[in-house]
PyMOL Python script that loads the backbone (N, CA, C, O; Angstrom):
from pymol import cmd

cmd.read_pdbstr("""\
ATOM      1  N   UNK A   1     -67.134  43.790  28.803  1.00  0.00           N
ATOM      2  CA  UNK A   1     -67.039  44.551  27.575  1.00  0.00           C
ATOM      3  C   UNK A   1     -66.031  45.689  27.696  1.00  0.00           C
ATOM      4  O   UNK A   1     -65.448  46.147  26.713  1.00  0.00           O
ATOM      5  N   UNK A   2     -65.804  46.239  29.263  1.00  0.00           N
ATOM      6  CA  UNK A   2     -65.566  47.347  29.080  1.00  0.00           C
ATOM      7  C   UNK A   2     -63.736  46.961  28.981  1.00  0.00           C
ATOM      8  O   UNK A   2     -62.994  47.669  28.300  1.00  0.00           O
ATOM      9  N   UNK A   3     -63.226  45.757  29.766  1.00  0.00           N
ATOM     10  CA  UNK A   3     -61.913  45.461  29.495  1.00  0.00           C
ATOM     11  C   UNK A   3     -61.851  44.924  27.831  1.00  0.00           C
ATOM     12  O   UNK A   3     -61.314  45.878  27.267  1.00  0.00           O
ATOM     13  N   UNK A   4     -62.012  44.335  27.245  1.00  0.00           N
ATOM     14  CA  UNK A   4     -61.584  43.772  26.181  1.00  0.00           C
ATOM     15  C   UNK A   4     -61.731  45.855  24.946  1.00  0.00           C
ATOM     16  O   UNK A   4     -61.206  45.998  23.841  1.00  0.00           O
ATOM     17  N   UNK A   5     -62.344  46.696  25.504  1.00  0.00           N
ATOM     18  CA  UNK A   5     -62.447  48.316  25.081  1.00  0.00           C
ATOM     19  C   UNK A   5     -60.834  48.691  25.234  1.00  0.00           C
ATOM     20  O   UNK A   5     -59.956  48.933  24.405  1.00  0.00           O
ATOM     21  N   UNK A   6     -60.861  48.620  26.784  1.00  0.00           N
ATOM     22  CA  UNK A   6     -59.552  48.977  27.148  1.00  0.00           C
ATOM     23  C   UNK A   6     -58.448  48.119  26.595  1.00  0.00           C
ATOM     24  O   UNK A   6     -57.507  48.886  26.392  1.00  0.00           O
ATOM     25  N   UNK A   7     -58.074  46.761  26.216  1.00  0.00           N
ATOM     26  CA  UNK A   7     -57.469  45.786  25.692  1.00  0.00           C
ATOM     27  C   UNK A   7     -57.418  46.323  24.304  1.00  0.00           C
ATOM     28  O   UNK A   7     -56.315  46.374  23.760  1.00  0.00           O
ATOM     29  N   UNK A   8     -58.352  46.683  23.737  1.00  0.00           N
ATOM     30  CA  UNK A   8     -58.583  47.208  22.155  1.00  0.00           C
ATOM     31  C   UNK A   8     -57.701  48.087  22.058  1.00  0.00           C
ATOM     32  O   UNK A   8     -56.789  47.870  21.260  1.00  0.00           O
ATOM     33  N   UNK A   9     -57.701  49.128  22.705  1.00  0.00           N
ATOM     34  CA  UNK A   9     -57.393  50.554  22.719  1.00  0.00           C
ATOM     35  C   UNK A   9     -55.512  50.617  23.426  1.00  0.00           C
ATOM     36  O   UNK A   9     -54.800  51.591  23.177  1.00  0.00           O
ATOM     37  N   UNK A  10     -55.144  49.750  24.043  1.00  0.00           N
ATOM     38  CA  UNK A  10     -54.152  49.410  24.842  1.00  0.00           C
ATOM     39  C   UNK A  10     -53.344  49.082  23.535  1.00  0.00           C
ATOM     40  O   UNK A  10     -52.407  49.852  23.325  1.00  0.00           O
ATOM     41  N   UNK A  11     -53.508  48.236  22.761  1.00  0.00           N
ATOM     42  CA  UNK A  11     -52.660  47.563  21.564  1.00  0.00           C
ATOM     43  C   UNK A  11     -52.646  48.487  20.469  1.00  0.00           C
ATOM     44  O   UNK A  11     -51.813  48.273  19.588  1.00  0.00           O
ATOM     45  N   UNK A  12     -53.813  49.998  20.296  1.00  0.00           N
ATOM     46  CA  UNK A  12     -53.848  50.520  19.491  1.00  0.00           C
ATOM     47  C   UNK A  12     -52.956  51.970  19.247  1.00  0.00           C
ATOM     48  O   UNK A  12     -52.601  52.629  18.270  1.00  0.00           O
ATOM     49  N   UNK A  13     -52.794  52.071  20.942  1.00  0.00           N
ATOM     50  CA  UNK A  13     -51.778  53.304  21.655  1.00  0.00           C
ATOM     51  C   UNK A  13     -50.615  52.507  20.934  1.00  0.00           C
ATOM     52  O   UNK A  13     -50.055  52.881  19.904  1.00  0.00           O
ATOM     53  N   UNK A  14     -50.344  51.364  21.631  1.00  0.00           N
ATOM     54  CA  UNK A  14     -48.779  50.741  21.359  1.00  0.00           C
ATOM     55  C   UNK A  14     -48.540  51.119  19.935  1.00  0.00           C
ATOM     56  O   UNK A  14     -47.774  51.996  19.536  1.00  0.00           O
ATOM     57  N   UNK A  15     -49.145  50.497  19.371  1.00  0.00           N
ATOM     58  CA  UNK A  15     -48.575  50.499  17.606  1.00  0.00           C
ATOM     59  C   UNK A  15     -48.623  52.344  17.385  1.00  0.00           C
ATOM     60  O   UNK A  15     -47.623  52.954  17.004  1.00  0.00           O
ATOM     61  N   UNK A  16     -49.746  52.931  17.650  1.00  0.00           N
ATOM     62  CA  UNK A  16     -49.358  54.132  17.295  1.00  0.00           C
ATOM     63  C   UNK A  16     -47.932  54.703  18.364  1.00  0.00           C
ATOM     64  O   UNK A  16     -47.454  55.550  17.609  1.00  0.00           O
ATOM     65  N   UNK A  17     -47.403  54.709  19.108  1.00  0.00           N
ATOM     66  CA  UNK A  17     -46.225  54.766  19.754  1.00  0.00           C
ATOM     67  C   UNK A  17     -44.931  54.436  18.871  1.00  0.00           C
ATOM     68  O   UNK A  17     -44.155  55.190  18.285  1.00  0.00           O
ATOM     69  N   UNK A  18     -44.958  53.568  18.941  1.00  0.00           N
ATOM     70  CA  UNK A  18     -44.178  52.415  17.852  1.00  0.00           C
ATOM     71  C   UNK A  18     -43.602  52.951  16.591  1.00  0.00           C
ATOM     72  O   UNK A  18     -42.422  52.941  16.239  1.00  0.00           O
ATOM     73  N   UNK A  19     -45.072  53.614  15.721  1.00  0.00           N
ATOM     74  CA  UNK A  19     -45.082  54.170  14.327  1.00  0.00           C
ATOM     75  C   UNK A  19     -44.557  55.565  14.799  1.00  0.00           C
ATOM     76  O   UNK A  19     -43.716  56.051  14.044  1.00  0.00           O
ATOM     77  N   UNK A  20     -44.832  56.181  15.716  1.00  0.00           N
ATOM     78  CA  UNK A  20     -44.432  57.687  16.025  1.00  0.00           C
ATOM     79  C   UNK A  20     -43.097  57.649  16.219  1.00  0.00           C
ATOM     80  O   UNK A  20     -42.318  58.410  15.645  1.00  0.00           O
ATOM     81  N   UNK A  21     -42.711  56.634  17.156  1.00  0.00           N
ATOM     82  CA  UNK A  21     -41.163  57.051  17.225  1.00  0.00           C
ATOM     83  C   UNK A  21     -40.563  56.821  15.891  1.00  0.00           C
ATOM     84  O   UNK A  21     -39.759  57.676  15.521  1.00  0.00           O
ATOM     85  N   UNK A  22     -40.760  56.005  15.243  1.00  0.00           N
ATOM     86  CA  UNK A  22     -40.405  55.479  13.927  1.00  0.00           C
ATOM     87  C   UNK A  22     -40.506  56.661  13.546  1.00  0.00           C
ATOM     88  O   UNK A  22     -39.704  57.471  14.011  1.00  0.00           O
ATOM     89  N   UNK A  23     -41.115  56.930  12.973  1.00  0.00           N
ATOM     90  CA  UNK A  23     -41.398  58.442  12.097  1.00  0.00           C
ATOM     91  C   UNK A  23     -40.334  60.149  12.399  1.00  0.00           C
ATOM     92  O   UNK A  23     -39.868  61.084  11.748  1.00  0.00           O
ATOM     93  N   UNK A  24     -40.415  59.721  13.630  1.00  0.00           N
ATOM     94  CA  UNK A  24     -39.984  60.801  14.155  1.00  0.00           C
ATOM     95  C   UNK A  24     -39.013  60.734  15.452  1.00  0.00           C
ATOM     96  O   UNK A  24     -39.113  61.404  16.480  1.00  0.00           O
ATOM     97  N   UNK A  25     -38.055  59.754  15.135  1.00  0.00           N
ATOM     98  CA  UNK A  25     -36.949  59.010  16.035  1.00  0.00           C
ATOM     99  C   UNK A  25     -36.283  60.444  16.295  1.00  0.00           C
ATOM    100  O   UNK A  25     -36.342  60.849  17.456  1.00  0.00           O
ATOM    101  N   UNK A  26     -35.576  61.358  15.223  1.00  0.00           N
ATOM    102  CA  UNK A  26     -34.872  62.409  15.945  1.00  0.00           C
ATOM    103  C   UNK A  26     -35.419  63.074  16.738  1.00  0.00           C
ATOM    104  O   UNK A  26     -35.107  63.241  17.917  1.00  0.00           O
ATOM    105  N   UNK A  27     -36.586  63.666  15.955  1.00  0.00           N
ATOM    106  CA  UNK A  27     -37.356  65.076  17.356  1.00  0.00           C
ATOM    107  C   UNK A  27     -37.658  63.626  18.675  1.00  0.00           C
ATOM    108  O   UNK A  27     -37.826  64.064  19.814  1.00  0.00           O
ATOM    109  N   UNK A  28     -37.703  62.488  18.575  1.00  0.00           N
ATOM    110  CA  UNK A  28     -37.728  61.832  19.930  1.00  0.00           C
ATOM    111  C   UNK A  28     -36.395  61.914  20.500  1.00  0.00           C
ATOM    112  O   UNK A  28     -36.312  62.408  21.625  1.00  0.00           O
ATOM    113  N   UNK A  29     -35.386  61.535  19.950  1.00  0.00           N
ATOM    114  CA  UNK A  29     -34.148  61.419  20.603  1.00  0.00           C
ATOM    115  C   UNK A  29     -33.816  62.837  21.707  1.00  0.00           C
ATOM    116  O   UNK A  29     -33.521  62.943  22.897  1.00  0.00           O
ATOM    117  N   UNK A  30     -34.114  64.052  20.266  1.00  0.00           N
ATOM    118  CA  UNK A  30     -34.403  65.171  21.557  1.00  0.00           C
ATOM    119  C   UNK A  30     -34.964  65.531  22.474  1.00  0.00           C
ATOM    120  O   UNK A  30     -34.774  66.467  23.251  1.00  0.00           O
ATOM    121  N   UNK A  31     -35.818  64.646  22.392  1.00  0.00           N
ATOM    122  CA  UNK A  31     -36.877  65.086  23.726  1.00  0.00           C
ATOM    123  C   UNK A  31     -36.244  64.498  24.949  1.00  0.00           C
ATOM    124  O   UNK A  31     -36.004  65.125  25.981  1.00  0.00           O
ATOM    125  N   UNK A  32     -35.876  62.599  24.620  1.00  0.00           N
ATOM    126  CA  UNK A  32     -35.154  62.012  25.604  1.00  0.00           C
ATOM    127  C   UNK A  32     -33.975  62.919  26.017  1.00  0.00           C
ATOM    128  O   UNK A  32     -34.090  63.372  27.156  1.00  0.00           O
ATOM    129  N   UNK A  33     -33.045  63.225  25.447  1.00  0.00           N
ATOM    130  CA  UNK A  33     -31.966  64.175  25.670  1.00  0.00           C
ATOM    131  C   UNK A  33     -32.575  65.082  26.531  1.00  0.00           C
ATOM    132  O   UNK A  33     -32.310  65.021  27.731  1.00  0.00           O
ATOM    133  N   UNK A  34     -33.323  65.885  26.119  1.00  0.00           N
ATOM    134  CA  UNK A  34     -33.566  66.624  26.679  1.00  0.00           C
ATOM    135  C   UNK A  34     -34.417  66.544  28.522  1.00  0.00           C
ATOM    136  O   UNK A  34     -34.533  67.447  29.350  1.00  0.00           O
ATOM    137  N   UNK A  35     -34.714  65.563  28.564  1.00  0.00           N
ATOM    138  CA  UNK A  35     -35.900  65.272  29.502  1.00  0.00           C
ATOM    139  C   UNK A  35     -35.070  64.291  30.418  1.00  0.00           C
ATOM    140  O   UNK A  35     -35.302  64.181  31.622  1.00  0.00           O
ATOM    141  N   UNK A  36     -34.390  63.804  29.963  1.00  0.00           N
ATOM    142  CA  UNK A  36     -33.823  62.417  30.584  1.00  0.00           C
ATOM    143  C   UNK A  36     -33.052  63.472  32.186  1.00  0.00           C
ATOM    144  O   UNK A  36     -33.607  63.637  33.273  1.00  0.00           O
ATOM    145  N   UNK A  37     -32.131  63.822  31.891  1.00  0.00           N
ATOM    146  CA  UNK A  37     -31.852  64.353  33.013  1.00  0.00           C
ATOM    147  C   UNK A  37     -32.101  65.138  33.845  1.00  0.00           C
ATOM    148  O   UNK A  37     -31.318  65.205  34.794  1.00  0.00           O
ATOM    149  N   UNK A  38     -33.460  66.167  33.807  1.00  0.00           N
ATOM    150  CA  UNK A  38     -34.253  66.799  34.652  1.00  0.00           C
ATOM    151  C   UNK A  38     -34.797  65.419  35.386  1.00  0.00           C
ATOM    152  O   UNK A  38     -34.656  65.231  36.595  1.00  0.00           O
ATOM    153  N   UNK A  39     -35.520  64.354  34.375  1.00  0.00           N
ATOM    154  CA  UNK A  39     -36.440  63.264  35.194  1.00  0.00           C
ATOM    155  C   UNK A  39     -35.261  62.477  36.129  1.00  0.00           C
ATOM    156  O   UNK A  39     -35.474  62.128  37.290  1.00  0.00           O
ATOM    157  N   UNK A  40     -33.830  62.235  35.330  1.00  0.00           N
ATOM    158  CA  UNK A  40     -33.441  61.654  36.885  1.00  0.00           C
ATOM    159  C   UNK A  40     -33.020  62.301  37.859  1.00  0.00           C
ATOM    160  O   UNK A  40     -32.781  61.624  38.859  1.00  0.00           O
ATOM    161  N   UNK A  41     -32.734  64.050  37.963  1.00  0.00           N
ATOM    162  CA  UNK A  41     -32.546  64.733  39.319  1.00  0.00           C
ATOM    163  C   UNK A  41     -33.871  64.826  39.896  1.00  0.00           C
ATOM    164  O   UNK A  41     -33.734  65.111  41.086  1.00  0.00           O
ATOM    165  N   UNK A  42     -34.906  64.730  39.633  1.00  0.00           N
ATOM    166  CA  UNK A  42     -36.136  64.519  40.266  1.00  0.00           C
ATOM    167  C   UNK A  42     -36.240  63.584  40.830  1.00  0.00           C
ATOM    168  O   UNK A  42     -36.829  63.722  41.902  1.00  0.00           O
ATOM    169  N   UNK A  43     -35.860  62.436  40.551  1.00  0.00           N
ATOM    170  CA  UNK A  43     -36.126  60.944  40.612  1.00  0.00           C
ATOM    171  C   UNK A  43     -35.179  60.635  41.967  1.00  0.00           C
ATOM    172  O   UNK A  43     -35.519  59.982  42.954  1.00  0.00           O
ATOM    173  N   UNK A  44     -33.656  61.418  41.678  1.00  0.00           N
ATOM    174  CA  UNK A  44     -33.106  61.276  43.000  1.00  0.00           C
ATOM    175  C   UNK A  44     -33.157  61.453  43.612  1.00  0.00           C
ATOM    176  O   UNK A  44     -32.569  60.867  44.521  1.00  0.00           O
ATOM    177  N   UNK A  45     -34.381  63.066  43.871  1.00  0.00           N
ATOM    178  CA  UNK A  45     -34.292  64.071  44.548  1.00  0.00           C
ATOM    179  C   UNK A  45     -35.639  63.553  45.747  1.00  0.00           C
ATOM    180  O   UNK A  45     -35.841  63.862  46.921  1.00  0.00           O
ATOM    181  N   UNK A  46     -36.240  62.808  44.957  1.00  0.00           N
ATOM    182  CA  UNK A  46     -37.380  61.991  46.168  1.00  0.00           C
ATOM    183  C   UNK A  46     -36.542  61.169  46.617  1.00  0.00           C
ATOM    184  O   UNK A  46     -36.482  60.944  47.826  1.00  0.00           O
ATOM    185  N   UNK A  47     -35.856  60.657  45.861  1.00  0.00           N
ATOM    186  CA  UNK A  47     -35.429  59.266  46.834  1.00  0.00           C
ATOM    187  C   UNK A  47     -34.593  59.557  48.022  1.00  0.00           C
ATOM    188  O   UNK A  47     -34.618  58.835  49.019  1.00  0.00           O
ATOM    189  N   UNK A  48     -33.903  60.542  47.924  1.00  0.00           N
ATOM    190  CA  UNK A  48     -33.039  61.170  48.646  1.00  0.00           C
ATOM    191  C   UNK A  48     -33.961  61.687  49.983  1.00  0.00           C
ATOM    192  O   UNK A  48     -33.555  61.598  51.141  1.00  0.00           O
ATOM    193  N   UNK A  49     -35.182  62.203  49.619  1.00  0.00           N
ATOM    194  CA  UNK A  49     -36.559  62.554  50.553  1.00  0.00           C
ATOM    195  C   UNK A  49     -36.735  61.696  51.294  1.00  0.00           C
ATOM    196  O   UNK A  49     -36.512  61.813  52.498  1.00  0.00           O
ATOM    197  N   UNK A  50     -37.184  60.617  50.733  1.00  0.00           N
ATOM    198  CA  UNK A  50     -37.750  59.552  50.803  1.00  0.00           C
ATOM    199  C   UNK A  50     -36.592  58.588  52.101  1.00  0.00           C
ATOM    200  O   UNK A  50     -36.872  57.790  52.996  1.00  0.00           O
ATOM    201  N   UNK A  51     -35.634  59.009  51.746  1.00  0.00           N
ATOM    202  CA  UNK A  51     -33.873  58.258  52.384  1.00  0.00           C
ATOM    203  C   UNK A  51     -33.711  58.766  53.968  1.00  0.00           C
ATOM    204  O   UNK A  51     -33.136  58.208  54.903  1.00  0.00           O
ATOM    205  N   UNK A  52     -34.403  59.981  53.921  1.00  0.00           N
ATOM    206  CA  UNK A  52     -33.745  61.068  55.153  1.00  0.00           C
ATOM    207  C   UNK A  52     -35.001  61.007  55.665  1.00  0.00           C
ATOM    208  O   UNK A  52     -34.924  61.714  56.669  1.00  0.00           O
ATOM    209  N   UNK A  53     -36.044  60.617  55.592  1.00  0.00           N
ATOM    210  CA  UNK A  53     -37.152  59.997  56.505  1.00  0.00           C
ATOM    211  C   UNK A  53     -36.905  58.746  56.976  1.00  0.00           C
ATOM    212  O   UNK A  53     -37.097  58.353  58.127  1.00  0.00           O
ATOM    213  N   UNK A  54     -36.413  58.045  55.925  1.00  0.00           N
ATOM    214  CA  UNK A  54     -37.088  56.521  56.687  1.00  0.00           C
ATOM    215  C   UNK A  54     -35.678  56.785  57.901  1.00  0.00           C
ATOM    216  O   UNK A  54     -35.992  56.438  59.040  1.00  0.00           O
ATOM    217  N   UNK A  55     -34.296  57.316  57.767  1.00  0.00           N
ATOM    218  CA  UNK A  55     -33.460  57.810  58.527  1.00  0.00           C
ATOM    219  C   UNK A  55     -33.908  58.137  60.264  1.00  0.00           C
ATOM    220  O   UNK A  55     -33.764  57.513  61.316  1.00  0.00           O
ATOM    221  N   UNK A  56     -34.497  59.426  59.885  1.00  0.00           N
ATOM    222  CA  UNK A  56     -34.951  59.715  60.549  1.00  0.00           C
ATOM    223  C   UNK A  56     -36.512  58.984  61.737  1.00  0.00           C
ATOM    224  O   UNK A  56     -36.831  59.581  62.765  1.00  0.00           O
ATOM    225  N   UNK A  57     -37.213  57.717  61.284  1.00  0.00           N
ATOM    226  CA  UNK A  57     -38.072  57.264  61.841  1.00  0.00           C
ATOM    227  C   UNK A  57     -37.416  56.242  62.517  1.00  0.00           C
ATOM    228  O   UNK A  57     -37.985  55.584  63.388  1.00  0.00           O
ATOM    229  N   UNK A  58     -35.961  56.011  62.096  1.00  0.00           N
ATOM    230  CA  UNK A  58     -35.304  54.688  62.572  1.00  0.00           C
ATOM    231  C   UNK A  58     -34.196  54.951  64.244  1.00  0.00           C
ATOM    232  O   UNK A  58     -33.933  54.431  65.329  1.00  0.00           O
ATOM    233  N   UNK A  59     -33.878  56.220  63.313  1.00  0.00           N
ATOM    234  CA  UNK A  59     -33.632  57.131  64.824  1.00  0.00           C
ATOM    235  C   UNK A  59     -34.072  57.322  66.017  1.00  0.00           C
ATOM    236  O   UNK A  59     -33.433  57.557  67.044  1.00  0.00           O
ATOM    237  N   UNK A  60     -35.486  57.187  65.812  1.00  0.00           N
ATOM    238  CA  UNK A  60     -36.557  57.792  66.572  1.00  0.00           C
ATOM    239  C   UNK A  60     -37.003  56.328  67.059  1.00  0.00           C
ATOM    240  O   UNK A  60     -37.293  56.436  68.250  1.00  0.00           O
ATOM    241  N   UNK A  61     -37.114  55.477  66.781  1.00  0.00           N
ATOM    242  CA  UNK A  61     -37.466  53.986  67.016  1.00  0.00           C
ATOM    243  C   UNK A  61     -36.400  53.850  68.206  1.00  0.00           C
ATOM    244  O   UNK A  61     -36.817  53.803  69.363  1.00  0.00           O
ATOM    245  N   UNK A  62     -35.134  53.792  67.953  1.00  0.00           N
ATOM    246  CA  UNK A  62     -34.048  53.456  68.472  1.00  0.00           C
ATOM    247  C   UNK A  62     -34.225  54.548  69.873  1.00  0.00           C
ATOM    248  O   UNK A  62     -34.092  54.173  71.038  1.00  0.00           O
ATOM    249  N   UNK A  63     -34.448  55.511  69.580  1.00  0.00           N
ATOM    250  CA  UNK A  63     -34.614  56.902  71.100  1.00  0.00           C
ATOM    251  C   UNK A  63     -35.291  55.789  71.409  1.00  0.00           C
ATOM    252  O   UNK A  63     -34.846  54.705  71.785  1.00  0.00           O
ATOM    253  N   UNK A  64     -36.313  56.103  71.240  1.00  0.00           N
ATOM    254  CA  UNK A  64     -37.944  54.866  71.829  1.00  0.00           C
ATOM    255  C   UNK A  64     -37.368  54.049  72.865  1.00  0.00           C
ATOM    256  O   UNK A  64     -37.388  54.071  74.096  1.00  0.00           O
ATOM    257  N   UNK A  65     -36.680  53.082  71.693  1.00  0.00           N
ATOM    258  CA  UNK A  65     -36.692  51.545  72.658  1.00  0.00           C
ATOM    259  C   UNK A  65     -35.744  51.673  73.517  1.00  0.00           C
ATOM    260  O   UNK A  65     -35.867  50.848  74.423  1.00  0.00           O
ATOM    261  N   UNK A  66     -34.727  52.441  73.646  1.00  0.00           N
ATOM    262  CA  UNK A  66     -33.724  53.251  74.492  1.00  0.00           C
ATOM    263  C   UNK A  66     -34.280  53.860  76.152  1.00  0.00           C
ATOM    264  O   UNK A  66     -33.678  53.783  77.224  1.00  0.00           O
ATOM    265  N   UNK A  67     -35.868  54.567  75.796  1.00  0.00           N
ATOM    266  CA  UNK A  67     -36.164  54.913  76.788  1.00  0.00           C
ATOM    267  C   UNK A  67     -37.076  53.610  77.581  1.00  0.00           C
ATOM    268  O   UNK A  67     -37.124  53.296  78.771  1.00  0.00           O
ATOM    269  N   UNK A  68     -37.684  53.086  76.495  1.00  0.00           N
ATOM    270  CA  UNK A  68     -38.191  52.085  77.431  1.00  0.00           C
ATOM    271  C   UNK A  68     -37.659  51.118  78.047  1.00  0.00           C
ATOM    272  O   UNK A  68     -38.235  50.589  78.998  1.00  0.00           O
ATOM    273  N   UNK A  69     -36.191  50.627  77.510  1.00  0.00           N
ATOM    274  CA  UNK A  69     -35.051  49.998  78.608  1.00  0.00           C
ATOM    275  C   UNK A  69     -34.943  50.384  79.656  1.00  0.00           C
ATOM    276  O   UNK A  69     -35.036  49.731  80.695  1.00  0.00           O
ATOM    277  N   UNK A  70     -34.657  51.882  79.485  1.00  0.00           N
ATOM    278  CA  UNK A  70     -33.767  52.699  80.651  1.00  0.00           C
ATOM    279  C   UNK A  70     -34.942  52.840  82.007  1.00  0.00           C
ATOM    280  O   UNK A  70     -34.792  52.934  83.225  1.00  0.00           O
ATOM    281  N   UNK A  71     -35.845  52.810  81.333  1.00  0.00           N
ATOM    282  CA  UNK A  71     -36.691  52.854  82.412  1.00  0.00           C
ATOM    283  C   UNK A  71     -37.183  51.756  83.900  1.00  0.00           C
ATOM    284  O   UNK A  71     -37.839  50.746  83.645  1.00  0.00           O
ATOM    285  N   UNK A  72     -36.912  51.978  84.960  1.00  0.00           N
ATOM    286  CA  UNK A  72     -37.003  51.699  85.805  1.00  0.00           C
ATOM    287  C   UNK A  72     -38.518  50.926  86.165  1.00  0.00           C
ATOM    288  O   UNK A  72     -39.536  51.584  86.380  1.00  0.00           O
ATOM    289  N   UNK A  73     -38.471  49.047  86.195  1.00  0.00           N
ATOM    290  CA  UNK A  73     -39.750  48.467  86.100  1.00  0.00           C
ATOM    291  C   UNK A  73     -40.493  48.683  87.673  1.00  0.00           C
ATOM    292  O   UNK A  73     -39.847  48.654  88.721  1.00  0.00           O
ATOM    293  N   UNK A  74     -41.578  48.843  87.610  1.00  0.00           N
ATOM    294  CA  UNK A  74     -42.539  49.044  88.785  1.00  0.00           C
ATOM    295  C   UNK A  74     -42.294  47.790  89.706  1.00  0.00           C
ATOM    296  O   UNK A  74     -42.409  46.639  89.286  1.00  0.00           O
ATOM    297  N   UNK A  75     -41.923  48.134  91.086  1.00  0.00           N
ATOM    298  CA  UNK A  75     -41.206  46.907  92.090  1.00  0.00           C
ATOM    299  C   UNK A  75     -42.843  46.326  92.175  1.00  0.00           C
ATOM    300  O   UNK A  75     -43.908  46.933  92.281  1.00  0.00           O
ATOM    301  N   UNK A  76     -42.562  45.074  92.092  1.00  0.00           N
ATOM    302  CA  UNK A  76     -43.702  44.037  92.438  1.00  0.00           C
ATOM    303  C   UNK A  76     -44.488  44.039  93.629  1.00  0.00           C
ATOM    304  O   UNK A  76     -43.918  44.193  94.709  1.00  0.00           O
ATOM    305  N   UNK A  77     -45.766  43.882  93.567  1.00  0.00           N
ATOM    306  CA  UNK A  77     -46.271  43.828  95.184  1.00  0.00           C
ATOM    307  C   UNK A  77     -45.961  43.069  95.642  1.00  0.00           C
ATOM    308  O   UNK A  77     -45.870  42.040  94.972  1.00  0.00           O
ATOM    309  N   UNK A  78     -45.619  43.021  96.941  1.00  0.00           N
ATOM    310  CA  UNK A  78     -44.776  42.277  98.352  1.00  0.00           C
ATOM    311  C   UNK A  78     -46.562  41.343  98.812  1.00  0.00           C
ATOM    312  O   UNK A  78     -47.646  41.750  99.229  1.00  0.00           O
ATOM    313  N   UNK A  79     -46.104  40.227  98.501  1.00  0.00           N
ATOM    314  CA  UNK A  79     -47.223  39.487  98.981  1.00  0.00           C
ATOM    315  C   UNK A  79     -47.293  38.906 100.476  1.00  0.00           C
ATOM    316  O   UNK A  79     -46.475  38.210 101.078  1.00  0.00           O
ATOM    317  N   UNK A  80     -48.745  39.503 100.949  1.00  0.00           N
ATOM    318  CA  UNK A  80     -48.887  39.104 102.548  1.00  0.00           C
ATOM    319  C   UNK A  80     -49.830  38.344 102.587  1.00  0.00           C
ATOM    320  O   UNK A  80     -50.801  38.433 101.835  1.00  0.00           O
ATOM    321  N   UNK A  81     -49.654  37.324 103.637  1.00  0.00           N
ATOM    322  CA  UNK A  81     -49.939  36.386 103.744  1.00  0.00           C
ATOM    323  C   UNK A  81     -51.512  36.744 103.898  1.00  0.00           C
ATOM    324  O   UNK A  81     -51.899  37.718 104.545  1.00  0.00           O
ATOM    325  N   UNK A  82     -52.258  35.961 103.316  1.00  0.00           N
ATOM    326  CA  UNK A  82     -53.702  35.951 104.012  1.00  0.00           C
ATOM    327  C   UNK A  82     -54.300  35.779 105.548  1.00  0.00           C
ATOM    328  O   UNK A  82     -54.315  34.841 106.345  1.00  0.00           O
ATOM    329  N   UNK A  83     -54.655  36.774 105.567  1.00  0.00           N
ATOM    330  CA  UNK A  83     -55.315  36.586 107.052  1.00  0.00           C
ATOM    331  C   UNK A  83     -56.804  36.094 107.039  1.00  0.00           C
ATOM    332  O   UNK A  83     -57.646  36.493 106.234  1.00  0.00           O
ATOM    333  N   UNK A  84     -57.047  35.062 108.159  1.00  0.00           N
ATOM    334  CA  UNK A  84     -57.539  34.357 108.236  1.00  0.00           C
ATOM    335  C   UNK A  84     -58.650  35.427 109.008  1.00  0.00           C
ATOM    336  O   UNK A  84     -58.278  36.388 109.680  1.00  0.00           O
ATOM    337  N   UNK A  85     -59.995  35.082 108.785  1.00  0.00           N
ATOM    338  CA  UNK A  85     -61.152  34.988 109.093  1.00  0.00           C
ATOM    339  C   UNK A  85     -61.652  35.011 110.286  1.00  0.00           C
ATOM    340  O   UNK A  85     -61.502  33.864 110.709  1.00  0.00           O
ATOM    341  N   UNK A  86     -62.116  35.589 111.013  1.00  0.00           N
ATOM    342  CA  UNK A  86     -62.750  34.957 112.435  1.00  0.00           C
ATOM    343  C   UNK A  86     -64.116  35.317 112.322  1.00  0.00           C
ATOM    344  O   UNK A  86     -64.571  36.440 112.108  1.00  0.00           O
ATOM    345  N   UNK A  87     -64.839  34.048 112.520  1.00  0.00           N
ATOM    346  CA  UNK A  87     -66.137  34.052 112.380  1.00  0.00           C
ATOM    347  C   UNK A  87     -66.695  35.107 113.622  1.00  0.00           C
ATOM    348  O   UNK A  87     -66.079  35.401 114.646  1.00  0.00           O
ATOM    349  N   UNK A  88     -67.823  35.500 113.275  1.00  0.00           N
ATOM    350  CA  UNK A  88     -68.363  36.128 114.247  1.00  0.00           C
ATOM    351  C   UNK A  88     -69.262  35.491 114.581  1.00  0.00           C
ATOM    352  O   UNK A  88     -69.723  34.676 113.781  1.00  0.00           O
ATOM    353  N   UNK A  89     -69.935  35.662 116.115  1.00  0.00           N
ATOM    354  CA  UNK A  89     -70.804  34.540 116.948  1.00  0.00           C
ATOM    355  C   UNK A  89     -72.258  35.612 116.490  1.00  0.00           C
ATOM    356  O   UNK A  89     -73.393  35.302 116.852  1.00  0.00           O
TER     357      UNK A  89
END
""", "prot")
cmd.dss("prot")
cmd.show_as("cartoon", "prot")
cmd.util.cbc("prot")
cmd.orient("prot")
């Protein structure tokens, strides 16, 4: 019940949207004008955030796998032969 509410109400926003800009296309046009380019220096201004991290984690990956190359592997144990047993009497 409660989606086909929200479905109701979803189609009822639209048309009122629809009729509003209609009605009132100029004071909209100004608003877009007005709004449009604050929202895309914002918009760049994360992405640009967003740019100089992932940057920076890729950097840091690369140090990483850099050190774990460089690093010197632990010499293998030198295998000795088994010594044999002597029973005791």
């Amino acid at each position: 019940m409660v989606k086909f509410i929200v479905l109701v109400l979803g189609v009822v926003f639209v048309a009122l949207g629809i009729w509003g800009m209609a009605a009132w296309s100029g004071d909209f046009i100004t608003v877009l004008k007005g709004g449009g380019c604050p929202f895309l220096a914002f918009v760049g201004a994360i992405m640009a955030i967003a740019a100089v991290g992932e940057i920076r984690d890729a950097i840091a990956r690369k140090k990483e796998e850099a050190k774990e190359e460089s690093k010197p592997e632990a010499p293998a144990a030198e295998e000795t032969p088994a010594q044999e047993e002597t029973p005791k009497a």
